[in-house]
Structure formats: C-alpha cells, structure tokens
MARKOLTI-438194 format. One line per 10 residues: number of its first residue (from 1); for each residue x, y, z of N, C-alpha, C. Coordinates in steps of 0.1 Angstrom, whole numbers, plus 5000, padded with zeros to 4 digits. Layout:
<pts>
NUM	X Y Z X Y Z X Y Z ~ ... .
</pts>
This chain:
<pts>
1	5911 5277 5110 5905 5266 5117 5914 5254 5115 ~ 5916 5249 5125 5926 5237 5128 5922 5223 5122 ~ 5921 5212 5121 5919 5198 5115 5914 5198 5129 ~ 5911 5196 5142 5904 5190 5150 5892 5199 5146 ~ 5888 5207 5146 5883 5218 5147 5870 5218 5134 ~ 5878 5213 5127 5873 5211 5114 5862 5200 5114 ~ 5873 5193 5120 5861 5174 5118 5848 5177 5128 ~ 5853 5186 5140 5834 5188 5151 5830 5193 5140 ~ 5832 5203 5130 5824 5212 5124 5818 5204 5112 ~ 5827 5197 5105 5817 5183 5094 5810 5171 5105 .
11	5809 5165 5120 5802 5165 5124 5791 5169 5130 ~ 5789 5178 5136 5778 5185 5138 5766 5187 5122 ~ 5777 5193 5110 5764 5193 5099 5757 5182 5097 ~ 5767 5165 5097 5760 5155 5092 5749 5157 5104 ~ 5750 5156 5113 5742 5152 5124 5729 5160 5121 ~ 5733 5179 5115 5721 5183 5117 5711 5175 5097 ~ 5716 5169 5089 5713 5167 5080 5706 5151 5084 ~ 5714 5145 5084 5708 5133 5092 5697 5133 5103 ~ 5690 5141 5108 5687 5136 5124 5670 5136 5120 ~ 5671 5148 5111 5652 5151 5104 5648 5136 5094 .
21	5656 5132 5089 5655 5117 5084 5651 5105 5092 ~ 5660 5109 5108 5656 5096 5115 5640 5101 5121 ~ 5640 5116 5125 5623 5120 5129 5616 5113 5121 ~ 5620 5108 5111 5600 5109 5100 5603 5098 5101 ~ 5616 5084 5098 5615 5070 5099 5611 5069 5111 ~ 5610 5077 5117 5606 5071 5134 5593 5071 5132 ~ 5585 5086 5127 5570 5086 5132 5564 5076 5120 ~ 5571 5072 5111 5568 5062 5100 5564 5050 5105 ~ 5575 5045 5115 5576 5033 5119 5564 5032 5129 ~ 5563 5044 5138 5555 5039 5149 5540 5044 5144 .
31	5541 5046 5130 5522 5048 5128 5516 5039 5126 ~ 5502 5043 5126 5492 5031 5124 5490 5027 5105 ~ 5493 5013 5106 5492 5004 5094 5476 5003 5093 ~ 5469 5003 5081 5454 4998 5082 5455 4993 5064 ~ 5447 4985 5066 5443 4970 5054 5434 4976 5045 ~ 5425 4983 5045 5420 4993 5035 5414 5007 5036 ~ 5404 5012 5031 5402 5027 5033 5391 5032 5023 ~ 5383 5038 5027 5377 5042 5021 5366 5054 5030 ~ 5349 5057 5021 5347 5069 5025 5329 5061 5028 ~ 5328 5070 5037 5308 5064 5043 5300 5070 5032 .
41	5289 5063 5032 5279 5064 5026 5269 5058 5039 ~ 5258 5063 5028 5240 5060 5035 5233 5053 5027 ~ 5224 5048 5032 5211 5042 5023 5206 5053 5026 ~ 5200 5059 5014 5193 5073 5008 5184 5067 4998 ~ 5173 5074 5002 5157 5079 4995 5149 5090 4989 ~ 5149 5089 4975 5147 5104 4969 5127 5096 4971 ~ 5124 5108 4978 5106 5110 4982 5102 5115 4970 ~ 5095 5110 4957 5085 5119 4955 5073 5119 4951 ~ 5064 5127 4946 5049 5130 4944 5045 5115 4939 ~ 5031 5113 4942 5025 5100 4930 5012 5109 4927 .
51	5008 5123 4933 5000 5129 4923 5004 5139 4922 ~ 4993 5142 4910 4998 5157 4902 4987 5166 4913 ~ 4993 5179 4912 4989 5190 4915 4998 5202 4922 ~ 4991 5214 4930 4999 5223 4935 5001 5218 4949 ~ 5014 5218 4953 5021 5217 4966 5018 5230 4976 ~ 5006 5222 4982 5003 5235 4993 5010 5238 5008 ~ 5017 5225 5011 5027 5228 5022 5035 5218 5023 ~ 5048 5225 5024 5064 5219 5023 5070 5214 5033 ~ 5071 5211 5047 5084 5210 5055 5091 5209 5057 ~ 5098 5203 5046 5114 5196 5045 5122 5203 5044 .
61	5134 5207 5052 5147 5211 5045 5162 5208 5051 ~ 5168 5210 5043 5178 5199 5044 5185 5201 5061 ~ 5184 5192 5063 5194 5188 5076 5184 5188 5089 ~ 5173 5186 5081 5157 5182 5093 5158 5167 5092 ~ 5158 5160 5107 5155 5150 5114 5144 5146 5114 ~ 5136 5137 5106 5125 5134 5102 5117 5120 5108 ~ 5109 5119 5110 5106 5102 5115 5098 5093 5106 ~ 5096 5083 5104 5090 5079 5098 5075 5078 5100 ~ 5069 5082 5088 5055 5085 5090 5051 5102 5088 ~ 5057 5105 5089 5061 5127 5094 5055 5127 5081 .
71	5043 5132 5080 5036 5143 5065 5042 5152 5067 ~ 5057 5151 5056 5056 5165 5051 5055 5179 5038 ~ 5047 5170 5031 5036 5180 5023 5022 5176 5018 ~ 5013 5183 5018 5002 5181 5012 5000 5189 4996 ~ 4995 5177 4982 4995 5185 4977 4979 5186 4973 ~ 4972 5198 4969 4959 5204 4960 4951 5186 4960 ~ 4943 5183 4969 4930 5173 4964 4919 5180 4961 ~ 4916 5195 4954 4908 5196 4946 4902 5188 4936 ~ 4912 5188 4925 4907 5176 4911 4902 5162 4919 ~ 4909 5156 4925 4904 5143 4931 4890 5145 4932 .
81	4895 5150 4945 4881 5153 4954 4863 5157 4944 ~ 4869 5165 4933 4857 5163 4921 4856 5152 4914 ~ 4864 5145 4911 4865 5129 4903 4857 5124 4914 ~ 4860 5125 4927 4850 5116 4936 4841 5120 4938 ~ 4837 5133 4937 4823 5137 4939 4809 5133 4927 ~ 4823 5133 4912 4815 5127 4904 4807 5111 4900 ~ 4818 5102 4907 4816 5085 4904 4804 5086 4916 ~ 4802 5098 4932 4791 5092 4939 4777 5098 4925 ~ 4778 5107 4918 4765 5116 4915 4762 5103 4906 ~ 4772 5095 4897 4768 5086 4885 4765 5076 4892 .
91	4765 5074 4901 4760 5057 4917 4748 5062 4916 ~ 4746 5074 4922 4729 5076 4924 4722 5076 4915 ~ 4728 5082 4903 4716 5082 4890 4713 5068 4885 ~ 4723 5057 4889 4717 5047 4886 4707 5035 4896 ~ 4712 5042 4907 4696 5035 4914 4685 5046 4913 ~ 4684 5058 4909 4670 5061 4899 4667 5055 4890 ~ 4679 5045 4882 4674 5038 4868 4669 5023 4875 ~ 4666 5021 4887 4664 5007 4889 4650 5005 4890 ~ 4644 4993 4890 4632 4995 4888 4623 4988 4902 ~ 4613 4992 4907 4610 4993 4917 4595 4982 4915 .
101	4592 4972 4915 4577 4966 4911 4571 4967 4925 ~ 4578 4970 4941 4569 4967 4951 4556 4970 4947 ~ 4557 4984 4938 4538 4989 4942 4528 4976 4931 ~ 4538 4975 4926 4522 4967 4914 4528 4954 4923 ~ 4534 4946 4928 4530 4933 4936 4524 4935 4944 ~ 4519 4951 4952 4512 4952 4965 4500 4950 4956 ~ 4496 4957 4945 4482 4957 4939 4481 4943 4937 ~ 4492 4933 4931 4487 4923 4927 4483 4913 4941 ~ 4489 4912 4950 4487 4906 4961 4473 4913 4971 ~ 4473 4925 4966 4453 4929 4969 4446 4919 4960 .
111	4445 4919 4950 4440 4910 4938 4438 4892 4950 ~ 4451 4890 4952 4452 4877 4954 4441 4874 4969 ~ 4447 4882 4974 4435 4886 4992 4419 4887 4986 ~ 4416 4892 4976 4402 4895 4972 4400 4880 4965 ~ 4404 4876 4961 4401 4860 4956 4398 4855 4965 ~ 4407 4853 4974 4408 4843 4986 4392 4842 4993 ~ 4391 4852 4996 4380 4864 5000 4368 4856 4997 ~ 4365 4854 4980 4357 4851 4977 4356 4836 4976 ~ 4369 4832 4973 4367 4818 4977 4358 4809 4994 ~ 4365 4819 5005 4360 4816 5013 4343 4817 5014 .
121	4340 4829 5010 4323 4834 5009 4316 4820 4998 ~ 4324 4817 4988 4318 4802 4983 4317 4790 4990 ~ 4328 4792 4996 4329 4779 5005 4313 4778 5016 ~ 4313 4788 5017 4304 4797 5030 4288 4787 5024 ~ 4287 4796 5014 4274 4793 5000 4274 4780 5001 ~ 4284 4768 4992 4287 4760 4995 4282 4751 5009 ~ 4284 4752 5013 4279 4746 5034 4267 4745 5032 ~ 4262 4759 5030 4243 4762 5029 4238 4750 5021 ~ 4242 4754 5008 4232 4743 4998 4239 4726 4999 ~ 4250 4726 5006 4249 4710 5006 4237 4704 5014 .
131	4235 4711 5029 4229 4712 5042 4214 4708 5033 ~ 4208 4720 5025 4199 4718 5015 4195 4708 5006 ~ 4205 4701 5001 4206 4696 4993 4201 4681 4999 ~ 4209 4678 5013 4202 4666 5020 4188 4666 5023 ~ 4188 4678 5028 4172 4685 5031 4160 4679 5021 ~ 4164 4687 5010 4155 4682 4997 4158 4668 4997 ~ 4163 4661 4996 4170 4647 4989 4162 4637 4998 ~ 4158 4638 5012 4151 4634 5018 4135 4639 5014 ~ 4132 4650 5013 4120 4655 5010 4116 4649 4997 ~ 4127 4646 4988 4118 4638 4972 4120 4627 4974 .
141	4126 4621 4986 4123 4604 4984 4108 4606 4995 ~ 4107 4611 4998 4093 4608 5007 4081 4615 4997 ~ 4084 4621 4986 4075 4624 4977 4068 4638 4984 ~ 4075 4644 4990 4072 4659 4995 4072 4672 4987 ~ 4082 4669 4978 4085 4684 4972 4088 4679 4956 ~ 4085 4686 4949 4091 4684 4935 4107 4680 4931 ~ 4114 4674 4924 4123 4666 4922 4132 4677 4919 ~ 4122 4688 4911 4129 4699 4902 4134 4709 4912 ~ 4131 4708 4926 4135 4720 4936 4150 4717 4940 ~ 4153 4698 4937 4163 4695 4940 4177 4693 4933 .
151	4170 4692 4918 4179 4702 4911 4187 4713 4913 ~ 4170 4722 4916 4179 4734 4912 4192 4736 4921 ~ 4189 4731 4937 4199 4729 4945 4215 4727 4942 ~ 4212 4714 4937 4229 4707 4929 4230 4715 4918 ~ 4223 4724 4911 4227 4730 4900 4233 4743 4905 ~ 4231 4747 4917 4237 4762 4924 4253 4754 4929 ~ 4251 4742 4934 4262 4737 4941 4271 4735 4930 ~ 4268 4732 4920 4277 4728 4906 4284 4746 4903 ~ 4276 4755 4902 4280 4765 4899 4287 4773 4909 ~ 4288 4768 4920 4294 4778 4931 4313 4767 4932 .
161	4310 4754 4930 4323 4746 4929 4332 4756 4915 ~ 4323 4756 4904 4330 4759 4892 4333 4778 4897 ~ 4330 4783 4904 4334 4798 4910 4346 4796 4921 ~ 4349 4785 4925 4358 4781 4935 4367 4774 4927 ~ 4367 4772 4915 4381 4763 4910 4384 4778 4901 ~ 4379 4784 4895 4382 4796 4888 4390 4807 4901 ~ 4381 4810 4910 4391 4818 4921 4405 4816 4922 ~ 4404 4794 4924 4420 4793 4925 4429 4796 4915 ~ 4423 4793 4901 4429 4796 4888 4434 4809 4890 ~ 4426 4818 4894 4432 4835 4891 4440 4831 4903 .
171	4441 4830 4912 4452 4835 4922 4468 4825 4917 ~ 4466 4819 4911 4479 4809 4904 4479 4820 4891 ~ 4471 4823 4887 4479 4833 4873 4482 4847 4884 ~ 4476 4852 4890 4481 4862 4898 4496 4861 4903 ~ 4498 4856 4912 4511 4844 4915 4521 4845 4908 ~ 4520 4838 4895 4528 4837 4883 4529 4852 4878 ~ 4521 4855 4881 4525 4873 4878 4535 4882 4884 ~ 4532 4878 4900 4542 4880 4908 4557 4878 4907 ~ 4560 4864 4905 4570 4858 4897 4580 4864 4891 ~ 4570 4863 4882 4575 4871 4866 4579 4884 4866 .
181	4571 4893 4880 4579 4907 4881 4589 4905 4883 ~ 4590 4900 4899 4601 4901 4902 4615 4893 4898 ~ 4613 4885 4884 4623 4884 4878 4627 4891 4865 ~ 4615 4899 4862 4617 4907 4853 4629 4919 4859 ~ 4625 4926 4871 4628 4938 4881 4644 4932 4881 ~ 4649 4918 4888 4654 4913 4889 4671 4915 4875 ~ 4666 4915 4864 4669 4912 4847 4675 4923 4851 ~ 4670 4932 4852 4668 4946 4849 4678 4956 4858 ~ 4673 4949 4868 4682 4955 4882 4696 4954 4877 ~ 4700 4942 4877 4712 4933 4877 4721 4939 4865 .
191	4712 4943 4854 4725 4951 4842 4728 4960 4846 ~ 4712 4972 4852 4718 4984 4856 4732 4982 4863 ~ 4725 4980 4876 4734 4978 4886 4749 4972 4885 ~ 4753 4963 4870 4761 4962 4870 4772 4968 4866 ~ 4769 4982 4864 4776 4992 4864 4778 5000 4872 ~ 4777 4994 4885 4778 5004 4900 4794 4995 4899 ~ 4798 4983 4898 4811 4977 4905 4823 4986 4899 ~ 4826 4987 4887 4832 4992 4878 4835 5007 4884 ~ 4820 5014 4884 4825 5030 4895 4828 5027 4908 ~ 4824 5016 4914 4827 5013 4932 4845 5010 4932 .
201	4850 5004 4919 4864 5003 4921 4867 5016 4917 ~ 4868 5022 4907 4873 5040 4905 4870 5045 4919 ~ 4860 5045 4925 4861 5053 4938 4870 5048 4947 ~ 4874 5041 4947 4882 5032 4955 4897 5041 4954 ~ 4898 5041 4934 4912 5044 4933 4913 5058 4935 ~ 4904 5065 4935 4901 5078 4936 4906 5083 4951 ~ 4901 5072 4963 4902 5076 4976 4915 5071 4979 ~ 4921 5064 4971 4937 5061 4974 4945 5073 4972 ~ 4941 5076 4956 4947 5089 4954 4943 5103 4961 ~ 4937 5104 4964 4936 5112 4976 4946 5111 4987 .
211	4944 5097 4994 4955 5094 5008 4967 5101 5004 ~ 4968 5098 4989 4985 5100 4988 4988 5119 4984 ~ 4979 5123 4985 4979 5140 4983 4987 5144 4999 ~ 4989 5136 5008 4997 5139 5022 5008 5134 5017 ~ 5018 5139 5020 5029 5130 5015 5032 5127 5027 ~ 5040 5115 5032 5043 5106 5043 5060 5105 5039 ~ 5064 5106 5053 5083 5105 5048 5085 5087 5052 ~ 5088 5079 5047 5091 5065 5046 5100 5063 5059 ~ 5111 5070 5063 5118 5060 5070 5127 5077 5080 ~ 5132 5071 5088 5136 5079 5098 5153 5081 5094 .
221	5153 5098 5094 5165 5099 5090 5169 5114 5085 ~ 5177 5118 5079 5182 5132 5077 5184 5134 5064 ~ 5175 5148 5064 5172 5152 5051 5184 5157 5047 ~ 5190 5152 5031 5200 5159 5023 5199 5171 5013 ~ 5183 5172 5008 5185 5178 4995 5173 5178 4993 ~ 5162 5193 4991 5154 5193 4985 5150 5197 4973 ~ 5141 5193 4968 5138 5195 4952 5126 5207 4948 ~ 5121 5211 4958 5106 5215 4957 5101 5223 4970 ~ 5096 5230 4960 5087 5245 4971 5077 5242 4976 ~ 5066 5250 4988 5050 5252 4987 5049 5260 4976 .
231	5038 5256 4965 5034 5267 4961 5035 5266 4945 ~ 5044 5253 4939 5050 5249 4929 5041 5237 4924 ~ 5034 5234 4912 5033 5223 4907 5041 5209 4904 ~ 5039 5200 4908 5043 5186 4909 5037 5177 4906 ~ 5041 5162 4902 5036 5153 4896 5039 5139 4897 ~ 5034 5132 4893 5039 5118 4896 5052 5112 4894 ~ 5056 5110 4905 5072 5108 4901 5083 5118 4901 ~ 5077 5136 4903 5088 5146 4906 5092 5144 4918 ~ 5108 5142 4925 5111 5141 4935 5108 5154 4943 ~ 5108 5151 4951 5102 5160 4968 5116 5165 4968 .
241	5124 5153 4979 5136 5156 4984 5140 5146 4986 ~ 5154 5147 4992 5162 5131 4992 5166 5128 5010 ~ 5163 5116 5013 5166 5116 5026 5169 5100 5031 ~ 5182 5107 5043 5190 5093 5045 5192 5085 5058 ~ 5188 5077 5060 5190 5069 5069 5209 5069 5082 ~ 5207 5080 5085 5218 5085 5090 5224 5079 5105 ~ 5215 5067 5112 5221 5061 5122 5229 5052 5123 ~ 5228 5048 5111 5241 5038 5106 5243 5042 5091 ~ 5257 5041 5095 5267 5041 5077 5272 5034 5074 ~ 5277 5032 5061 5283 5022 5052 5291 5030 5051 .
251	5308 5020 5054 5318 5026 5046 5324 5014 5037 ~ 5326 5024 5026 5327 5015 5010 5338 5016 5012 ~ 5348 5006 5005 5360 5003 5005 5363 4989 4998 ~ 5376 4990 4992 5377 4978 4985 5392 4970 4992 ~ 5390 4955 4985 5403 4951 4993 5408 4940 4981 ~ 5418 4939 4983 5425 4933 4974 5425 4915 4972 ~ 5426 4913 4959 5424 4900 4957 5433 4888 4970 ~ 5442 4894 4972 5448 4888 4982 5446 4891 5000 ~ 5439 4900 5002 5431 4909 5012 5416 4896 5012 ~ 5411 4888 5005 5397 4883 5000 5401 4871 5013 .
261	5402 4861 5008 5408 4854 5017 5401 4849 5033 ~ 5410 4866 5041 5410 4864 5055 5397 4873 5055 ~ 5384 4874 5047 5378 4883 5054 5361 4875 5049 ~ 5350 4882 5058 5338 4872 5055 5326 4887 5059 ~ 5314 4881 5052 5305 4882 5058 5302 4884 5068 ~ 5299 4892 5076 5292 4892 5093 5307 4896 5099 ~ 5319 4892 5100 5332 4895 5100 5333 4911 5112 ~ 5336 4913 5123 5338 4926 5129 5349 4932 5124 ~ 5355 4940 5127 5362 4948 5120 5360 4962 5127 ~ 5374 4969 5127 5375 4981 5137 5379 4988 5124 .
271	5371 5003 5126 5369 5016 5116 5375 5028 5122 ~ 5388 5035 5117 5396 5044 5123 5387 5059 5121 ~ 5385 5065 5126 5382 5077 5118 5392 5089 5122 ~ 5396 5096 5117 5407 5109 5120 5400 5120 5132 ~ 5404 5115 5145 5399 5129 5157 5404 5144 5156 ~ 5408 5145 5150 5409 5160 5146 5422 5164 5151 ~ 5423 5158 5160 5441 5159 5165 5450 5154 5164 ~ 5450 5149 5155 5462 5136 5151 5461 5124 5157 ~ 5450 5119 5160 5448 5108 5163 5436 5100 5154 ~ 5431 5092 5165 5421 5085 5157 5410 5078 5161 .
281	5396 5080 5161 5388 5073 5170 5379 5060 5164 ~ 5378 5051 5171 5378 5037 5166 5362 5039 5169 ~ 5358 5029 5157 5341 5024 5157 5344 5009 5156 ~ 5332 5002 5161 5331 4992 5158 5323 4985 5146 ~ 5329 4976 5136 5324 4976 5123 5321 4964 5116 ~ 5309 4959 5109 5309 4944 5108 5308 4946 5090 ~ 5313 4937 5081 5315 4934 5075 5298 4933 5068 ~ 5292 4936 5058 5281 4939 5052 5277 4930 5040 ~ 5285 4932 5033 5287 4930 5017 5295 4930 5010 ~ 5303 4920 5001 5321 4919 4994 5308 4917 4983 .
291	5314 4921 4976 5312 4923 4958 5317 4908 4951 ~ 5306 4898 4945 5311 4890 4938 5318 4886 4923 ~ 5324 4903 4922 5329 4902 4910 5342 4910 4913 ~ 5352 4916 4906 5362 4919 4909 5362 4932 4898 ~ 5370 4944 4900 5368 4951 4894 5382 4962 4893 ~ 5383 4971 4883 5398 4976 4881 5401 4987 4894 ~ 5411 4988 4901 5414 4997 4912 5407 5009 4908 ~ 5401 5017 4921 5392 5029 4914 5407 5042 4915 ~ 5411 5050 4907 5424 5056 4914 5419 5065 4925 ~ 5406 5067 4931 5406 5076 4943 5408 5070 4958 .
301	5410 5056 4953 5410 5048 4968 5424 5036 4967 ~ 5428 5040 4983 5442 5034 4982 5442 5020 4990 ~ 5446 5010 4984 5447 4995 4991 5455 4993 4995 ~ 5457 4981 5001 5469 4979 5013 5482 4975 4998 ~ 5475 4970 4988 5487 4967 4979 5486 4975 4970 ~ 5490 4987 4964 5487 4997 4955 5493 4988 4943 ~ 5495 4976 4939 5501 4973 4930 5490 4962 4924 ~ 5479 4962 4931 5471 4954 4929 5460 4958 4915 ~ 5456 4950 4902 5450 4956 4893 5436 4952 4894 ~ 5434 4945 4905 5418 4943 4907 5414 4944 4922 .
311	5400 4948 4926 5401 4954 4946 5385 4943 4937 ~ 5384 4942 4951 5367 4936 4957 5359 4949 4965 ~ 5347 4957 4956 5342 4963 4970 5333 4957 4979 ~ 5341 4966 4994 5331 4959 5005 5323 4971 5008 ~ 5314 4968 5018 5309 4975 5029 5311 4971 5043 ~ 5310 4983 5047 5312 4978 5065 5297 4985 5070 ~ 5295 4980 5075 5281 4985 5088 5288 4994 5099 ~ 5286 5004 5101 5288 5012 5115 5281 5023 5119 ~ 5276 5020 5132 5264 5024 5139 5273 5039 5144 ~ 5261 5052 5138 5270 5063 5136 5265 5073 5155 .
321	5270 5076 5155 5270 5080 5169 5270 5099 5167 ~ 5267 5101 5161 5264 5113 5153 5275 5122 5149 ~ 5288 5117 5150 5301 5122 5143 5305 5117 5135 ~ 5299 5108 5130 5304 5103 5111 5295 5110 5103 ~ 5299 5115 5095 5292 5122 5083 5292 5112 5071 ~ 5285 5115 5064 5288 5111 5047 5298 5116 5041 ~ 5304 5107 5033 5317 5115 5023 5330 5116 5031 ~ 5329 5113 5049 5337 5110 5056 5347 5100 5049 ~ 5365 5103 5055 5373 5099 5050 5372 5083 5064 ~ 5380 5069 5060 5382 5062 5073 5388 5052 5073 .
331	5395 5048 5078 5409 5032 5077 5396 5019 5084 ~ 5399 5014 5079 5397 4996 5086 5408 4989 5084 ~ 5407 4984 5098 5416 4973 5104 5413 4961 5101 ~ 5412 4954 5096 5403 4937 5091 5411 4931 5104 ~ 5417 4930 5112 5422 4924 5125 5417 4928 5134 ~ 5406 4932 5141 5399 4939 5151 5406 4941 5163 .
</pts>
C-alpha cells in the first residue's frame, strides 16, 4: 500500500469512528429540554364498613367505574334491626305504665252534674216557699192564719238555702278533686314518660346504623384494590376497597430552589407524557400546590439541577383523558 493510499485508508476509519459521536450530539442537541419530572398520582379513598356484621353482597372490583352514590355492599341488619325492634317493645311497655284518670274524672264530673241537678231542684223548692212565704206574711198581718204556719215557711226556706250552699261546697271539693288528679296523672306521667326521650334517641341511632348497613361509594371514580368478599365478616373501620378519583391527576414533582422563583400557584404549565413512539403528547397543566418547606432531593426523581441538595414538591392538576395512568412516568415544561 502506497502513502496516498494509506492516508484514504486512516481517513475513512476516522470518519467511520467520529461520525456515531456527531449522531447522538445531534439527537442530543435537537431533544426536548424539560424543568422537572415526575410521576401522577390520584386523590384515593380507602371505603370502609361503620358496622359490624356479615357482608352479604359485594360489587366492587378493581378497575369498576363507580359513581358516586353506587351501593356497593350491603352488610347483615339482622342485630340492628333486633336492637330496634327492642327500644319500640320498651316505648310501649311504658305507655302501659302511664296512668290513665279519664275514667274516675268521668265519675267525678257525674258527681259534679248530680249536684248541679240538685241545686237547680232547690232553687225550684226555693221559688215555691218564697211565693208562700209572702202569701202567709200577708195572711198574719191580717190576723188570718197562725204566725207559727209562717215560720214554718222561713224555716224550710232557711233549710233549703243551707242545702244550696253545701251543693256548691261539694262541687268545689269535687273540682279540686279533679285538679288534683290530673296533676297527680300529670307527676306521674312525666317521670314515666321521661324515659321514652333517652330510647327515642337510641332509636334514632339504631336507624342511622341501619342506613349505613348499604354501603354507598362517596365519590366517582375507579376502583384500585379490594379488601373484602360477600360472605366475610366486617367491622367498623375494616376497609372495603380503595378507590380513585381518576378524571383528573396529580403529577408530583419537585423543583429546585432556584426553579421556585419563576413559578406560582394557579401557574399553567404544559405536561409531556411519552406516546409510545418516541415522541411525546402534551397535556395541559396548572400548577396545584408547591410545598412550603424544602426537603432533601428524593434519589428517584431527577431535577433540572441534579446538583441541587434541596427540591420543593409540587403538584400539577391534569385533566386525564383516559390515557394517563397512575405511577405514569411525565416532563413539565414550567414555560408553557
């Protein structure tokens, strides 16, 4: 091989050694730059029981689209449903314990009608012998009749007055009788009875706890994870299942003390996500929540300054269009 010959041949190698160096500075240069990064999340809701018993039917499972309001389990309102059957049976036994005087005020108010009665029939008597009384009164001033006939007259009239102030007497103690029942009945009533409020609240809580034997799904969204069968015992507080608010996501991500700055509250912000072909499809993303404290770089998440010893986490708001997942990888642009 000759010296011209030679030098194409050490050119060509550099060229083939050199040329895969300028490829990757090239695709280097012409990629896309993004200011931070991070992975979505949900606002998630672990559902569970507030009573005890057997879970008689289940619907949940994971990756069911739920709405809010959707019963999806009922558990055993047997026990309740006897707790409440028992506070009505202890309500009723105590208006058998109440006390009832209508019938003796009816007797006593016969009593009171029968006085009256008689009062009137005196009054009656009364009429006659006054009528009489003038009768005679004229007859012994004219010296017609004995004096003593006109006695006896005013002596009936004296005794039928004193039968008409005693009538009224009884019907005032009668009366006062009346009274007196019905504040006695009254006394009486009022202790019982004051142990209806005490069970009228228990039934109350009893019929709450009941309501909650349906379980109700709180909020609209997609189920992650369940905890629980039909057919399994549960209790206050054992989670059901977990479920998440999946129309909009949070992507968490932190940004660097020097990254704080240019960025705010309410703030838009464009969210890269990886299209599966080497590209990248853009969401539109508003700024949620920056963390008012500052905290050590997490090592699973990379910032625009990897040199940085403290990030701020944010959140971004992005309305999911049903191709973001959770746990999804994604760039933000803080320059929209």
């Amino acid at each position: 091989m000759n010296q011209i010959q030679l030098k194409r041949h050490r050119i060509h190698v550099l060229t083939l050694m050199i040329l895969p160096a300028l490829l990757v500075t090239s695709c280097l240069n012409n990629g896309l730059e993004f200011d931070a990064s991070g992975t979505f999340e949900a606002t998630d809701v672990i559902v569970s029981a507030e009573v005890a018993g057997r879970i008689l039917s289940f619907s949940a499972h994971e990756g069911d689209s739920l709405g809010a309001g959707t019963i999806v389990a009922r558990i055993d309102p047997l026990s309740l449903s006897l707790q409440k059957e028992q506070i009505e049976a202890t309500k009723s036994s105590l208006d058998l314990k109440t006390m009832d005087v209508e019938p003796q005020i009816n007797v006593l108010n016969g009593q009171i009608q029968a006085q009256r009665r008689q009062i009137d029939v005196l009054a009656g008597q009364m009429s006659v012998l006054q009528r009489e009384k003038e009768r005679f009164t004229k007859l012994v001033n004219a010296d017609a009749v004995p004096r003593k006939q006109l006695e006896d007259i005013e002596g009936q009239i004296d005794v039928l007055s004193k039968q008409q102030v005693a009538a009224r007497s009884q019907i005032d103690i009668l009366e006062k009788q009346i009274a007196a029942q019905r504040a006695t009945a009254r006394r009486q009533n009022r202790a019982i009875l004051s142990e209806k409020d005490p069970l009228d609240k228990r039934a109350a809580q009893v019929d709450d706890q009941l309501s909650r034997t349906a379980v109700k799904n709180p909020l609209s969204g997609t189920v992650l994870i369940t905890y629980a069968e039909a057919g399994e015992i549960t209790g206050p507080g054992k989670p059901l299942y977990k479920i998440a608010k999946t129309d909009t996501l949070f992507l968490r991500t932190y940004l660097t003390g020097g990254q704080l700055p240019t960025v705010k509250i309410g703030q838009s912000v464009q969210v890269m996500v990886d299209d599966g072909k080497g590209g990248y499809r853009a969401y539109p993303g508003t700024i949620t929540w920056i963390a008012d404290q500052a905290e050590f770089t997490p090592k699973t998440i990379m910032t625009r300054d990897e040199r940085a010893n403290l990030v701020y986490a944010t959140k971004v708001r992005v309305a999911n269009d049903g191709l973001l997942k959770i746990g999804m990888y994604a760039e933000v642009d803080l320059n929209e």
